[in-house]
PDB file of N, H, CA, C and O in Angstrom:
ATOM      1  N   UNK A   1     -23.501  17.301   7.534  1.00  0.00           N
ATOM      2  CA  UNK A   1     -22.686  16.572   8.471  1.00  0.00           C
ATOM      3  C   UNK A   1     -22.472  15.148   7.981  1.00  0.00           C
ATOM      4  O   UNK A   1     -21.350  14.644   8.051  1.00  0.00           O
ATOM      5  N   UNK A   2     -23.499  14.490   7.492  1.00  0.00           N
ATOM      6  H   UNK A   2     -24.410  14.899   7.435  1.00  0.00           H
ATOM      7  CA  UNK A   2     -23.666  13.063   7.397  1.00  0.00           C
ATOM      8  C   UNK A   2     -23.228  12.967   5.861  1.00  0.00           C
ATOM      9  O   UNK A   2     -24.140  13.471   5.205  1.00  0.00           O
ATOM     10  N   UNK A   3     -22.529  12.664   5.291  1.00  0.00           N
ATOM     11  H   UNK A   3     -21.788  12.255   5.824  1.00  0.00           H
ATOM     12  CA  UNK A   3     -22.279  12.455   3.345  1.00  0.00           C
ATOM     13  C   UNK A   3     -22.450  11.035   2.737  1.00  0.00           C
ATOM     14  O   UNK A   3     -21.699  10.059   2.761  1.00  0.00           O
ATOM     15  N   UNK A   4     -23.369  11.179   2.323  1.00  0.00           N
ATOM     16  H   UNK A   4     -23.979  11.971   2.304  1.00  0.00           H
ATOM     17  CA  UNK A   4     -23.694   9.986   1.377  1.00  0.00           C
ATOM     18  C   UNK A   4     -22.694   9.486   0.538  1.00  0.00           C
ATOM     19  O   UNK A   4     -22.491  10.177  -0.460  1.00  0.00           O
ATOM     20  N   UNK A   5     -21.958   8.399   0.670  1.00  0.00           N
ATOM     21  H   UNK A   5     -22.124   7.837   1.481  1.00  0.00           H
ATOM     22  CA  UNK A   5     -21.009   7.842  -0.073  1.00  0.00           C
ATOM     23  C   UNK A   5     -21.885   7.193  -1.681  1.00  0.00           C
ATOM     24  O   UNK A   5     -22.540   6.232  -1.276  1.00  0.00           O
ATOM     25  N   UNK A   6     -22.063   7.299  -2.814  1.00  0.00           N
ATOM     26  H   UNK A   6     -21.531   8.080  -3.143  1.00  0.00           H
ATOM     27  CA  UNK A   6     -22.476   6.741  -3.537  1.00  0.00           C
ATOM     28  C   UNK A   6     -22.182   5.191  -4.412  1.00  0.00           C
ATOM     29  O   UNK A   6     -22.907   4.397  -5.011  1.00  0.00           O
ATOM     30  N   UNK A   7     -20.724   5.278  -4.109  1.00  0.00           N
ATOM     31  H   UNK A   7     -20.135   5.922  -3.622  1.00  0.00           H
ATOM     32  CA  UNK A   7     -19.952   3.975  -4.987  1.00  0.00           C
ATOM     33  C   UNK A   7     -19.090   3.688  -3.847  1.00  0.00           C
ATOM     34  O   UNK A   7     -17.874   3.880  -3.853  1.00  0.00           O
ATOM     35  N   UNK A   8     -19.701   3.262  -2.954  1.00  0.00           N
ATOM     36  H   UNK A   8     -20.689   3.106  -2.949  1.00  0.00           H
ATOM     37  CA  UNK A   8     -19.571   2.191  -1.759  1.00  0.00           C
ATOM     38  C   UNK A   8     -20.677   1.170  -2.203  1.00  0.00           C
ATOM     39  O   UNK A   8     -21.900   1.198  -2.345  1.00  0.00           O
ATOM     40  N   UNK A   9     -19.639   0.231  -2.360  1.00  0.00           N
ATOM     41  H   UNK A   9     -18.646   0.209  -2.245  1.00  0.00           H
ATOM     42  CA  UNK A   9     -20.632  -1.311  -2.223  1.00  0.00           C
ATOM     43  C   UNK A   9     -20.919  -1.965  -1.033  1.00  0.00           C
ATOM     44  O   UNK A   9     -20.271  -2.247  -0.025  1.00  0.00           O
ATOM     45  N   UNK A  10     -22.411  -2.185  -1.528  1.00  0.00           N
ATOM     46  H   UNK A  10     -22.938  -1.956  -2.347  1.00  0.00           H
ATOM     47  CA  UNK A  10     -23.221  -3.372   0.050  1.00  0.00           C
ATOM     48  C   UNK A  10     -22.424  -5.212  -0.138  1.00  0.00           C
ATOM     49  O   UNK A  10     -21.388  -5.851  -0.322  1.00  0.00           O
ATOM     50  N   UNK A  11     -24.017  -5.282   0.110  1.00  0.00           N
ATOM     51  H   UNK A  11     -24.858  -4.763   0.260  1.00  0.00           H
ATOM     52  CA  UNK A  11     -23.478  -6.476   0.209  1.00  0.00           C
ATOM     53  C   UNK A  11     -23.807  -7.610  -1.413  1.00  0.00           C
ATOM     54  O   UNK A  11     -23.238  -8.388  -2.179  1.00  0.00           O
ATOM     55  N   UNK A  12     -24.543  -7.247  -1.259  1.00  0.00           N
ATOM     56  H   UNK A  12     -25.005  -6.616  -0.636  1.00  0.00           H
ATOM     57  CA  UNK A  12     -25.212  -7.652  -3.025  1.00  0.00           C
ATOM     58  C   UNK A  12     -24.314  -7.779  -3.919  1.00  0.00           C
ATOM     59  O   UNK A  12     -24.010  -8.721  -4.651  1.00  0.00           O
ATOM     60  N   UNK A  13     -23.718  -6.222  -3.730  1.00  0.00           N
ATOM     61  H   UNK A  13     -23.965  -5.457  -3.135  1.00  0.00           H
ATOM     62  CA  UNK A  13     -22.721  -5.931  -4.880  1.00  0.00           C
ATOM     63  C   UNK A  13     -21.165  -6.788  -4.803  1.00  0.00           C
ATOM     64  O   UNK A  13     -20.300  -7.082  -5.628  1.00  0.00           O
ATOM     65  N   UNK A  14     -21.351  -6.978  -3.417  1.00  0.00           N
ATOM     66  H   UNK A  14     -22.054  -6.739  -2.747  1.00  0.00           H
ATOM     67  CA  UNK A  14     -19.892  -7.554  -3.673  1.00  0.00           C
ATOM     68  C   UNK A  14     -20.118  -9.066  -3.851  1.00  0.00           C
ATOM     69  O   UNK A  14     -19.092  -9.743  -3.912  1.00  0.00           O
ATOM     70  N   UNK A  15     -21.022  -9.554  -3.923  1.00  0.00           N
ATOM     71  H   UNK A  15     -21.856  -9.004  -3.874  1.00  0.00           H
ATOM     72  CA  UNK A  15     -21.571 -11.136  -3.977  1.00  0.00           C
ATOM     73  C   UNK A  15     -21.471 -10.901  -5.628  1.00  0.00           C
ATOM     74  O   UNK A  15     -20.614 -11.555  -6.223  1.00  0.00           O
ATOM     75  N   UNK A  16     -21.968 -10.365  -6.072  1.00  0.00           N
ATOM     76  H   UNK A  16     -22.664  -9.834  -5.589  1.00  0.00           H
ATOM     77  CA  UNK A  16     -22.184 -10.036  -7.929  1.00  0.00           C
ATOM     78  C   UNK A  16     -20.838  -9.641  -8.584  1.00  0.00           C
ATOM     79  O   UNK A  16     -20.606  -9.712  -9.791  1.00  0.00           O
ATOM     80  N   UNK A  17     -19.813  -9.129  -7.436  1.00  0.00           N
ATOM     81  H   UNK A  17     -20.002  -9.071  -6.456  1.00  0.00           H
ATOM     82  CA  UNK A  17     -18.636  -8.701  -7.986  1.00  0.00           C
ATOM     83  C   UNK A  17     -17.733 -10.218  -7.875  1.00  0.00           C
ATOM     84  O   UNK A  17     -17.123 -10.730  -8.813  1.00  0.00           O
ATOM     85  N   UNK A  18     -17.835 -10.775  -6.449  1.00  0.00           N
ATOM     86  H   UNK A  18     -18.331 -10.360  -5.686  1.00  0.00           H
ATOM     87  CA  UNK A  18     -17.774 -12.105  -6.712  1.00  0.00           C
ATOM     88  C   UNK A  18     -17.781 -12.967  -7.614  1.00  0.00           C
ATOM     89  O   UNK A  18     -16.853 -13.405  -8.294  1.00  0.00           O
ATOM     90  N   UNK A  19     -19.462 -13.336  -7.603  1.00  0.00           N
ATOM     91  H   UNK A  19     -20.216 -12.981  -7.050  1.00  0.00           H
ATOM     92  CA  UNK A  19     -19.337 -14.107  -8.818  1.00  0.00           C
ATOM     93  C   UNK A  19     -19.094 -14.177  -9.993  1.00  0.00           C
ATOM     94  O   UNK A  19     -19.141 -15.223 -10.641  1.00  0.00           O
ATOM     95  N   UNK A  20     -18.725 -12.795 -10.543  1.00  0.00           N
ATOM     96  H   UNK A  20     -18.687 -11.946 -10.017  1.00  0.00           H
ATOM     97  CA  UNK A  20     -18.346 -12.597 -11.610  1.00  0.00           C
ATOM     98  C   UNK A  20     -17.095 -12.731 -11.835  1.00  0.00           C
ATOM     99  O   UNK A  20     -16.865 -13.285 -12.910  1.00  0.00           O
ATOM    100  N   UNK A  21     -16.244 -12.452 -11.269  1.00  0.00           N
ATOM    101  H   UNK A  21     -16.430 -12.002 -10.396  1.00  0.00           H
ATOM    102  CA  UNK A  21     -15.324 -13.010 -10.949  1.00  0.00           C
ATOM    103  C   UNK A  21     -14.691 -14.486 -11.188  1.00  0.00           C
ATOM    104  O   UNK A  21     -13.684 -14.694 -11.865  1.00  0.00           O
ATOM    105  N   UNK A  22     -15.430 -15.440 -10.537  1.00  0.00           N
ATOM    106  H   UNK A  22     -16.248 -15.271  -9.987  1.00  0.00           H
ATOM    107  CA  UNK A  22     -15.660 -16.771 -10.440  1.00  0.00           C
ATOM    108  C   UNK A  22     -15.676 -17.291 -12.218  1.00  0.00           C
ATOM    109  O   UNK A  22     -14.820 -18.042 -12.685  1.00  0.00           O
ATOM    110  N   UNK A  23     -16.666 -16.789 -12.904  1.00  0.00           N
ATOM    111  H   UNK A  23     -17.361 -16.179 -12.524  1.00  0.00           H
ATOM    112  CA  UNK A  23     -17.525 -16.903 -14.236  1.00  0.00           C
ATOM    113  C   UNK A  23     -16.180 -16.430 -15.211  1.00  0.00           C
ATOM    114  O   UNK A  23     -16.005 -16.660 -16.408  1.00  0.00           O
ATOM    115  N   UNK A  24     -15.769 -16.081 -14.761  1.00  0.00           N
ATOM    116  H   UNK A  24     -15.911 -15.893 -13.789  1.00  0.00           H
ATOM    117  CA  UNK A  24     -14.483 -15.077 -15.985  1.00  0.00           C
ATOM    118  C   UNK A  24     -13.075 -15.833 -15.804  1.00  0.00           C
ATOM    119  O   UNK A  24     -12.324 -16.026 -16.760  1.00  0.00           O
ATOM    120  N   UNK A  25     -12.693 -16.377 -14.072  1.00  0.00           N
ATOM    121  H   UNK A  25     -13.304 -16.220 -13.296  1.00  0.00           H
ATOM    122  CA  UNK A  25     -11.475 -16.734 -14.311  1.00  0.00           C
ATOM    123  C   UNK A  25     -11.836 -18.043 -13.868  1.00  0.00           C
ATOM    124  O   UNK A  25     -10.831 -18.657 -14.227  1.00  0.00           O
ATOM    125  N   UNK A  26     -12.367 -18.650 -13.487  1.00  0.00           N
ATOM    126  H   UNK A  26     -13.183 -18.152 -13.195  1.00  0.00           H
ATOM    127  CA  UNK A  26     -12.644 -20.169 -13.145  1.00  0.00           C
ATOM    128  C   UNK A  26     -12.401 -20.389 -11.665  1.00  0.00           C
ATOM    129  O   UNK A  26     -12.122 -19.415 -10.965  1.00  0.00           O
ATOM    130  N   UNK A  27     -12.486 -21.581 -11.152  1.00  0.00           N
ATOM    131  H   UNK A  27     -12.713 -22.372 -11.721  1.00  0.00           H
ATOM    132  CA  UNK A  27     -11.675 -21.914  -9.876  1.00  0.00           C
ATOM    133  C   UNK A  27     -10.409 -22.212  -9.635  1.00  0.00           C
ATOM    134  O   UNK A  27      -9.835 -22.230  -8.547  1.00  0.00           O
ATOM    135  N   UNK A  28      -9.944 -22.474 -10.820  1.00  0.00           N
ATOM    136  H   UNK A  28     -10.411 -22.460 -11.704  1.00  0.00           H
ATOM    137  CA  UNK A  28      -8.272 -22.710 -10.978  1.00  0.00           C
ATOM    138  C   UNK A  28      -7.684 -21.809 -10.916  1.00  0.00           C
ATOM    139  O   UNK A  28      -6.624 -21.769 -10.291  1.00  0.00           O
ATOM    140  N   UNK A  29      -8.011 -21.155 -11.325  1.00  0.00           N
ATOM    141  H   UNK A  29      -8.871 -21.187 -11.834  1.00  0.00           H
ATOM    142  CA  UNK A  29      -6.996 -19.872 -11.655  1.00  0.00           C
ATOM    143  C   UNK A  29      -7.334 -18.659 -10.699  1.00  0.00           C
ATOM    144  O   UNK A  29      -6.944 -17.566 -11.111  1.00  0.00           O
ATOM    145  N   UNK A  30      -8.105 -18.683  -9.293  1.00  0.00           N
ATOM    146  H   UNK A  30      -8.422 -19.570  -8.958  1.00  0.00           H
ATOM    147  CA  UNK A  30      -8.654 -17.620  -8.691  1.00  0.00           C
ATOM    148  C   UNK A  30      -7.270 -17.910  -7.806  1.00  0.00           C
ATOM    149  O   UNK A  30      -6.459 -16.991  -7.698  1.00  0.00           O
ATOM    150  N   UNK A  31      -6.982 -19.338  -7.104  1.00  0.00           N
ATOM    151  H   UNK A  31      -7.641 -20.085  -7.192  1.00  0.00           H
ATOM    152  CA  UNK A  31      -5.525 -19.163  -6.170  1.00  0.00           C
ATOM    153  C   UNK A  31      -4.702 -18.220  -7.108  1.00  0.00           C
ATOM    154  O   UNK A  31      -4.399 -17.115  -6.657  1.00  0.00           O
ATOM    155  N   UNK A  32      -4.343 -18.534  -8.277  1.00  0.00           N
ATOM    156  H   UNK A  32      -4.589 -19.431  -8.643  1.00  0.00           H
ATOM    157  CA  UNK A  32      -2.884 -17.987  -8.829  1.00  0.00           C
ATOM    158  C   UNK A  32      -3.060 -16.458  -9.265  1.00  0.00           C
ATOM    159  O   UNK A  32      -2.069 -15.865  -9.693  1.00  0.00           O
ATOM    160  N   UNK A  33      -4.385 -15.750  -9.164  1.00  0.00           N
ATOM    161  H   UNK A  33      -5.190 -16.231  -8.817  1.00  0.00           H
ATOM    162  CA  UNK A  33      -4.452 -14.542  -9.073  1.00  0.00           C
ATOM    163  C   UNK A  33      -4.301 -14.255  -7.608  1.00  0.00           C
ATOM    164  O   UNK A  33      -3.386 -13.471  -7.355  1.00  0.00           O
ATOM    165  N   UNK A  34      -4.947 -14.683  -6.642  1.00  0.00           N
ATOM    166  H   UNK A  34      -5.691 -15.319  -6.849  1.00  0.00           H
ATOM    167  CA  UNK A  34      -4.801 -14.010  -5.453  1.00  0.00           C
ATOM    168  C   UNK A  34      -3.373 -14.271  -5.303  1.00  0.00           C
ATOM    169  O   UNK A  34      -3.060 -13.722  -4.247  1.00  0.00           O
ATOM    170  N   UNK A  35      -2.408 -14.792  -5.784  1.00  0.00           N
ATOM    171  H   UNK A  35      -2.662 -15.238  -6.642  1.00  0.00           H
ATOM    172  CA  UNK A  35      -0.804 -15.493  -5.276  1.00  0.00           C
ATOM    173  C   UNK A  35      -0.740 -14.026  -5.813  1.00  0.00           C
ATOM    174  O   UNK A  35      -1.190 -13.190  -5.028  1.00  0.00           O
ATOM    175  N   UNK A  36      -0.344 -13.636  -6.806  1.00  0.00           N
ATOM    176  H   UNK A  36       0.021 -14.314  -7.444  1.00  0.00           H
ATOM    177  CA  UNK A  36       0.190 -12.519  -7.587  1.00  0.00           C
ATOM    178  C   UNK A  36      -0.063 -11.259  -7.046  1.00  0.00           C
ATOM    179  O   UNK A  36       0.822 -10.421  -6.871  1.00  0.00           O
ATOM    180  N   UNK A  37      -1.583 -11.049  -6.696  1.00  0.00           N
ATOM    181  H   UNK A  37      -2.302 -11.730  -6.838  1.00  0.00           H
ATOM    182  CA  UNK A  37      -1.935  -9.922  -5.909  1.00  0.00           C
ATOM    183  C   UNK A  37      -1.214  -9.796  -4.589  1.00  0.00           C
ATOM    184  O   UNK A  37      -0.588  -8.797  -4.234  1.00  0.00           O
ATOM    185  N   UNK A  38      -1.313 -10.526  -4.134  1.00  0.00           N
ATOM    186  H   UNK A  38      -1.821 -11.338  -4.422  1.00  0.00           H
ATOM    187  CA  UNK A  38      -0.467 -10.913  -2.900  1.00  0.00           C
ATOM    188  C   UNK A  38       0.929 -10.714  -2.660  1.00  0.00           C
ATOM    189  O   UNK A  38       1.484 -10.362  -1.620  1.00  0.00           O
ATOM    190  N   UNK A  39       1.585 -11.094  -4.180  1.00  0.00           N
ATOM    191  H   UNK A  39       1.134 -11.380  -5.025  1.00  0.00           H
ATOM    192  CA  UNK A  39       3.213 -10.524  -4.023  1.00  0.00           C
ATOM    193  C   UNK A  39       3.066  -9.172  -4.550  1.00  0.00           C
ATOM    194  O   UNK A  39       4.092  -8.504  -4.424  1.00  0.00           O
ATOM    195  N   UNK A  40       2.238  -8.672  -5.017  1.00  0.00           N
ATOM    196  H   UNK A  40       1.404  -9.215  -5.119  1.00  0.00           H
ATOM    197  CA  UNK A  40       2.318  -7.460  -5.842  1.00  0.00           C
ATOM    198  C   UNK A  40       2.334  -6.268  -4.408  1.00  0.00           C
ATOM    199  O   UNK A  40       3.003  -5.235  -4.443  1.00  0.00           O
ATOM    200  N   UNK A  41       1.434  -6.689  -3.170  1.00  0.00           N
ATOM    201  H   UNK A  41       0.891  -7.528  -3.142  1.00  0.00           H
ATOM    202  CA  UNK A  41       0.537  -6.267  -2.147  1.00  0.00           C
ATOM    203  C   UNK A  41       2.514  -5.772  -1.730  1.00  0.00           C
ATOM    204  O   UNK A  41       3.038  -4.658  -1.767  1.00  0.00           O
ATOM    205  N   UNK A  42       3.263  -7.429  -1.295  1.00  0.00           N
ATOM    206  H   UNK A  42       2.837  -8.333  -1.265  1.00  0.00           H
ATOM    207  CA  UNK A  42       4.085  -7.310  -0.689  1.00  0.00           C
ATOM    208  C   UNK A  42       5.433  -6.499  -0.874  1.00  0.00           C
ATOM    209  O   UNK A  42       6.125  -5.941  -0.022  1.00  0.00           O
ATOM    210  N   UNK A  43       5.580  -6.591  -2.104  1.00  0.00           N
ATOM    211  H   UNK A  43       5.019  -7.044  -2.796  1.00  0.00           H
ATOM    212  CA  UNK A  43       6.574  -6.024  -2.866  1.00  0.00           C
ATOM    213  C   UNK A  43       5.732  -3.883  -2.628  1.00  0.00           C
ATOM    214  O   UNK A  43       6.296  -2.881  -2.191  1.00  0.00           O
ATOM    215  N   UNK A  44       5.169  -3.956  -2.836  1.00  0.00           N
ATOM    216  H   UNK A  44       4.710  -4.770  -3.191  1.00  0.00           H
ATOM    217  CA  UNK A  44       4.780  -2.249  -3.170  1.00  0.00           C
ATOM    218  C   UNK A  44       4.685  -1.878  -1.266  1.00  0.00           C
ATOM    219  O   UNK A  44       4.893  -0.704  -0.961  1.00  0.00           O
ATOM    220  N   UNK A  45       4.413  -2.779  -0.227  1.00  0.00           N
ATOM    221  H   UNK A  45       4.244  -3.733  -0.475  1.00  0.00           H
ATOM    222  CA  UNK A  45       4.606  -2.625   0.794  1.00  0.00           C
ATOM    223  C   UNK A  45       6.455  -2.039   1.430  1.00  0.00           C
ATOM    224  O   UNK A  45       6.903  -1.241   2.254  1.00  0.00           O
ATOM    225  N   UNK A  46       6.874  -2.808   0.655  1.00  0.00           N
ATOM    226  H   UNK A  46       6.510  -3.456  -0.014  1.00  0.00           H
ATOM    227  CA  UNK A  46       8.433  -3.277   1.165  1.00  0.00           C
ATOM    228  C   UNK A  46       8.918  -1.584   0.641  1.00  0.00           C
ATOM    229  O   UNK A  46       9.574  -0.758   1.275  1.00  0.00           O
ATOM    230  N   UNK A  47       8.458  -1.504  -0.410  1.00  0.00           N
ATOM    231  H   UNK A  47       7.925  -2.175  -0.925  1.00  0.00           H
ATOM    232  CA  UNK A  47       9.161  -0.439  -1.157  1.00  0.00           C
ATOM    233  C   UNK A  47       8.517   0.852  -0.487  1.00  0.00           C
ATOM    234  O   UNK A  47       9.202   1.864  -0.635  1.00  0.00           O
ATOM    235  N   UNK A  48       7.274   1.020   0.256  1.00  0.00           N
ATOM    236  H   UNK A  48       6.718   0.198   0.377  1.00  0.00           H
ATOM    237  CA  UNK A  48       6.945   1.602   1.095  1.00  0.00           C
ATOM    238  C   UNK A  48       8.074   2.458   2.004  1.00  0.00           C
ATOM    239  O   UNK A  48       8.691   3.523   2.019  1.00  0.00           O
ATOM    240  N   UNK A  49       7.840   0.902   2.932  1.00  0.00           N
ATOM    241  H   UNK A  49       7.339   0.037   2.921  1.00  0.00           H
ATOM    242  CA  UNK A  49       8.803   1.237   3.547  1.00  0.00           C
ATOM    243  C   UNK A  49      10.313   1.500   3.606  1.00  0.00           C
ATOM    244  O   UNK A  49      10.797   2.102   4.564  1.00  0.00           O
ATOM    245  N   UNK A  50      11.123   1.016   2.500  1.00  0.00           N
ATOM    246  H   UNK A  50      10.730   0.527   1.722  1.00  0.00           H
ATOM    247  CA  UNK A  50      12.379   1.401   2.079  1.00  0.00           C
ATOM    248  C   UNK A  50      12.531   2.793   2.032  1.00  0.00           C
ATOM    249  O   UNK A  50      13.573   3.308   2.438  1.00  0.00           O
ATOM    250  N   UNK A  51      11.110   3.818   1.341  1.00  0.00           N
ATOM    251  H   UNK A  51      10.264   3.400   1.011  1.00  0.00           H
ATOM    252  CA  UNK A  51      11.349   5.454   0.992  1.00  0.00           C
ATOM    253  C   UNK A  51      10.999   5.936   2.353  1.00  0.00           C
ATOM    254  O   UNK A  51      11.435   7.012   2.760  1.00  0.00           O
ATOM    255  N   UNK A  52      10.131   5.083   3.161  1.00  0.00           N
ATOM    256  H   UNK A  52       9.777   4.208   2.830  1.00  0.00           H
ATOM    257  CA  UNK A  52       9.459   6.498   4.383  1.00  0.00           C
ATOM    258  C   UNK A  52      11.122   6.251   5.430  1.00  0.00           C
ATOM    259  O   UNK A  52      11.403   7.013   6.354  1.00  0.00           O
ATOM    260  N   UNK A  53      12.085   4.973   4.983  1.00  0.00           N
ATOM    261  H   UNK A  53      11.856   4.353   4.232  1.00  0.00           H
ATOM    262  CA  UNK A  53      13.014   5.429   6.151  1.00  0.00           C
ATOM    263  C   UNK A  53      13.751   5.876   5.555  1.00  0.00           C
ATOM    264  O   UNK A  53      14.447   6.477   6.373  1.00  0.00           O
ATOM    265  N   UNK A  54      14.578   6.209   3.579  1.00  0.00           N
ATOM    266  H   UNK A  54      14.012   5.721   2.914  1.00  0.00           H
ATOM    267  CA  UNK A  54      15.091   7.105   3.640  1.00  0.00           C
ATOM    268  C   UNK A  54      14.864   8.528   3.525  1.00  0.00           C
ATOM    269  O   UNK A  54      15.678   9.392   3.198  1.00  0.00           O
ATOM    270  N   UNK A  55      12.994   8.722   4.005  1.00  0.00           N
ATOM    271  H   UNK A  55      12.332   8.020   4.271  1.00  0.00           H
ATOM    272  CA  UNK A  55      13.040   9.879   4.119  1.00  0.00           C
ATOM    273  C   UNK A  55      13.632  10.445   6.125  1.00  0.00           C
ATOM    274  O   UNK A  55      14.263  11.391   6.597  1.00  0.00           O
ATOM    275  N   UNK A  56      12.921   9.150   6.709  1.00  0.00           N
ATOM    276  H   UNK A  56      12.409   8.382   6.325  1.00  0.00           H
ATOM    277  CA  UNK A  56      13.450   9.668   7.879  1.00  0.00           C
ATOM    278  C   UNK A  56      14.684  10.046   8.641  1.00  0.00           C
ATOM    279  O   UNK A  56      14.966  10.695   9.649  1.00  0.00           O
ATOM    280  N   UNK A  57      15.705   8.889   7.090  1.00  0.00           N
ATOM    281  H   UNK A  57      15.476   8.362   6.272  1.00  0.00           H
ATOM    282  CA  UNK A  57      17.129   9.307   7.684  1.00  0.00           C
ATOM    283  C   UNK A  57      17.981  10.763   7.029  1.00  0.00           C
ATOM    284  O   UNK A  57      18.908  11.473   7.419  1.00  0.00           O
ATOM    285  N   UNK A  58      16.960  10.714   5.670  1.00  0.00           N
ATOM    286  H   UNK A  58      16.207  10.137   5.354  1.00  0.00           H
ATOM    287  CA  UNK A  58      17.530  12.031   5.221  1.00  0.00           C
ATOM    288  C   UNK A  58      17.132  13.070   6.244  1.00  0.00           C
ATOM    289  O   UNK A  58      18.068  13.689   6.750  1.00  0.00           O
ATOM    290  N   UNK A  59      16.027  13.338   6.598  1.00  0.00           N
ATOM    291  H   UNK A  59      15.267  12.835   6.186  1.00  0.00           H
ATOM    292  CA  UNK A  59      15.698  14.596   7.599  1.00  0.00           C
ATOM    293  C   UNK A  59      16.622  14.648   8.577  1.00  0.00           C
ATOM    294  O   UNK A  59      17.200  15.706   8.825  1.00  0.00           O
ATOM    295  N   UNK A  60      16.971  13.063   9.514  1.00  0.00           N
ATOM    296  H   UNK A  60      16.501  12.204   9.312  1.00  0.00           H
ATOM    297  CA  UNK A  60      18.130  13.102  10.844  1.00  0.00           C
ATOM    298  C   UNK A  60      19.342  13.468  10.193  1.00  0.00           C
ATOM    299  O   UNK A  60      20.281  13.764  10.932  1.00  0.00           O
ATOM    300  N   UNK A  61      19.512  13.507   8.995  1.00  0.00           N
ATOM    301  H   UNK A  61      18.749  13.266   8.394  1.00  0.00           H
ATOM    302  CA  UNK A  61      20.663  14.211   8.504  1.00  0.00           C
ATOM    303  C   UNK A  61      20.818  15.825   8.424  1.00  0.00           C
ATOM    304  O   UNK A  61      21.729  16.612   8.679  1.00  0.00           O
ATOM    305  N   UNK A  62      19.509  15.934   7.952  1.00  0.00           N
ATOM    306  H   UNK A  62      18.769  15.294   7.745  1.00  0.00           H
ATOM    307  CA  UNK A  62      19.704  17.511   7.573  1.00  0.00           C
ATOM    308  C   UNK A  62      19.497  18.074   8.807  1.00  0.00           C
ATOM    309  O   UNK A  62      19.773  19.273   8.837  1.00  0.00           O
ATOM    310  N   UNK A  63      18.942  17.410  10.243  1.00  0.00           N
ATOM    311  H   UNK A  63      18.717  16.435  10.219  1.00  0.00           H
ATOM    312  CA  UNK A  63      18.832  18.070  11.791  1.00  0.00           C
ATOM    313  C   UNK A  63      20.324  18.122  11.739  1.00  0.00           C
ATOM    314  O   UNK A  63      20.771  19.269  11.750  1.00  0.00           O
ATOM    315  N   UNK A  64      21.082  17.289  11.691  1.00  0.00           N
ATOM    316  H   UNK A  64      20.719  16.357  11.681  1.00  0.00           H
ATOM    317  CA  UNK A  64      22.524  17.056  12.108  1.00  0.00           C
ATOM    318  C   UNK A  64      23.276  18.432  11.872  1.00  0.00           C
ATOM    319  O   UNK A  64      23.947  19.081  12.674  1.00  0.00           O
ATOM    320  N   UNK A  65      22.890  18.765  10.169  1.00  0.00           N
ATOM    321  H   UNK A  65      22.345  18.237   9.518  1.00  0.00           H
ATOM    322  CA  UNK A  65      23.435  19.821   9.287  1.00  0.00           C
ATOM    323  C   UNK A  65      23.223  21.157   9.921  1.00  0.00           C
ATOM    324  O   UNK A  65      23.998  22.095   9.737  1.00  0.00           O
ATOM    325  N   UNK A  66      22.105  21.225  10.706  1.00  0.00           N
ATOM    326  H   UNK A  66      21.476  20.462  10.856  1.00  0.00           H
ATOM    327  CA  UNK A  66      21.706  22.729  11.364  1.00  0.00           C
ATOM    328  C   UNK A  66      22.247  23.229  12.880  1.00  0.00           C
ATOM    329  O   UNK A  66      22.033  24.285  13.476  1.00  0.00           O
ATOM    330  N   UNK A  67      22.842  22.334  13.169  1.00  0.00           N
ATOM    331  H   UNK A  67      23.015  21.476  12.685  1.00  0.00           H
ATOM    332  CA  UNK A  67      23.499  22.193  14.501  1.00  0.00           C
ATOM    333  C   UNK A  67      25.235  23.159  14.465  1.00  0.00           C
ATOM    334  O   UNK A  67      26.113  22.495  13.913  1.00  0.00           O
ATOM    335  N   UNK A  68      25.561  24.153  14.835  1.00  0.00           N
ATOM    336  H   UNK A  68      24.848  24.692  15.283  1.00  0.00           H
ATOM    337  CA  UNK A  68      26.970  24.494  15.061  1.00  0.00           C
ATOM    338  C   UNK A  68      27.974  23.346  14.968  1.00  0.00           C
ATOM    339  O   UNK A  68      28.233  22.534  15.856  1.00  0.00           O
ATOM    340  N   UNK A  69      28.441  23.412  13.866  1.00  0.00           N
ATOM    341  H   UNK A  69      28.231  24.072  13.145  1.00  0.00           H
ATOM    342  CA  UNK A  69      29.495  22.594  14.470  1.00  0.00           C
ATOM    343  C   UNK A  69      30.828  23.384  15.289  1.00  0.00           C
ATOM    344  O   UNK A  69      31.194  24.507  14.940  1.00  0.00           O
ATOM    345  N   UNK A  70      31.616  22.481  16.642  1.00  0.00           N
ATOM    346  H   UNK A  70      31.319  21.569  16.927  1.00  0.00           H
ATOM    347  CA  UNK A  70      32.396  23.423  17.107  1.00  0.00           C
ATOM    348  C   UNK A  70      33.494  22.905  16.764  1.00  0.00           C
ATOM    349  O   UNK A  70      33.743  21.701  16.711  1.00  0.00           O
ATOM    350  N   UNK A  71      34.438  24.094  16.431  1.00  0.00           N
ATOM    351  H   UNK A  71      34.236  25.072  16.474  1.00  0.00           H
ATOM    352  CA  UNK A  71      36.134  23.220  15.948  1.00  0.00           C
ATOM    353  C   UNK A  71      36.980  23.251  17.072  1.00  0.00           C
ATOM    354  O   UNK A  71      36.609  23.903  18.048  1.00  0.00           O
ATOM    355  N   UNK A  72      38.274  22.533  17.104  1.00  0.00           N
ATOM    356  H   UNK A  72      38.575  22.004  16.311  1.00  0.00           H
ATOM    357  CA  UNK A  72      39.068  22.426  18.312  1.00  0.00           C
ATOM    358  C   UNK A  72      40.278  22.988  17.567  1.00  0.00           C
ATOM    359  O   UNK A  72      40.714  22.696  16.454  1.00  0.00           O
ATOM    360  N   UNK A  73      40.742  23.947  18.550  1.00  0.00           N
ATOM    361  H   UNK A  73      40.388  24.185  19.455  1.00  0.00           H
ATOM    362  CA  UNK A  73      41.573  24.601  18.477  1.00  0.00           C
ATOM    363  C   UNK A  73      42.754  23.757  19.046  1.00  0.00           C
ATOM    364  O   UNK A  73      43.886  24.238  19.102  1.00  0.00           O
TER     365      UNK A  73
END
C-alpha cells in the first residue's frame, strides 16, 4: 500500500543541492539563471496552452461534423 519513493530528496539534500549550486555559478549569475528558467517555464507554458485549445477546437469541430446536416429545399 505504502511505496517507498527512493530519489525523493529531504531536506539535507536539497541544502547540498543548493549549495552547490551557489559554488559552481556564483551569486551573480544565480538571478540570470533563474531569469532564463523562468522565461523558458513561460514560454513552454504558453505553448501548452496554444495545443490543449487547438485540440479543444479541433474536437468542437469534428462534434459539428457528426451532426445531420439538413438542406433546404
Amino acid at each position: 500500500m505504502y511505496q517507498v519513493l527512493l530519489f525523493t530528496p529531504g531536506g539535507w539534500e536539497i541544502a547540498i543541492i543548493v549549495f552547490a549550486i551557489i559554488l559552481l555559478f556564483g551569486g551573480r549569475k544565480i538571478p540570470e539563471l533563474m531569469k532564463g528558467i523562468g522565461k523558458g517555464i513561460r514560454e513552454f507554458n504558453a505553448a501548452k496552452s496554444t495545443i490543449k485549445k487547438e485540440i479543444e477546437d479541433g474536437m468542437e469541430g469534428e462534434e459539428n461534423k457528426d451532426e445531420p446536416q439538413k438542406k433546404a429545399n
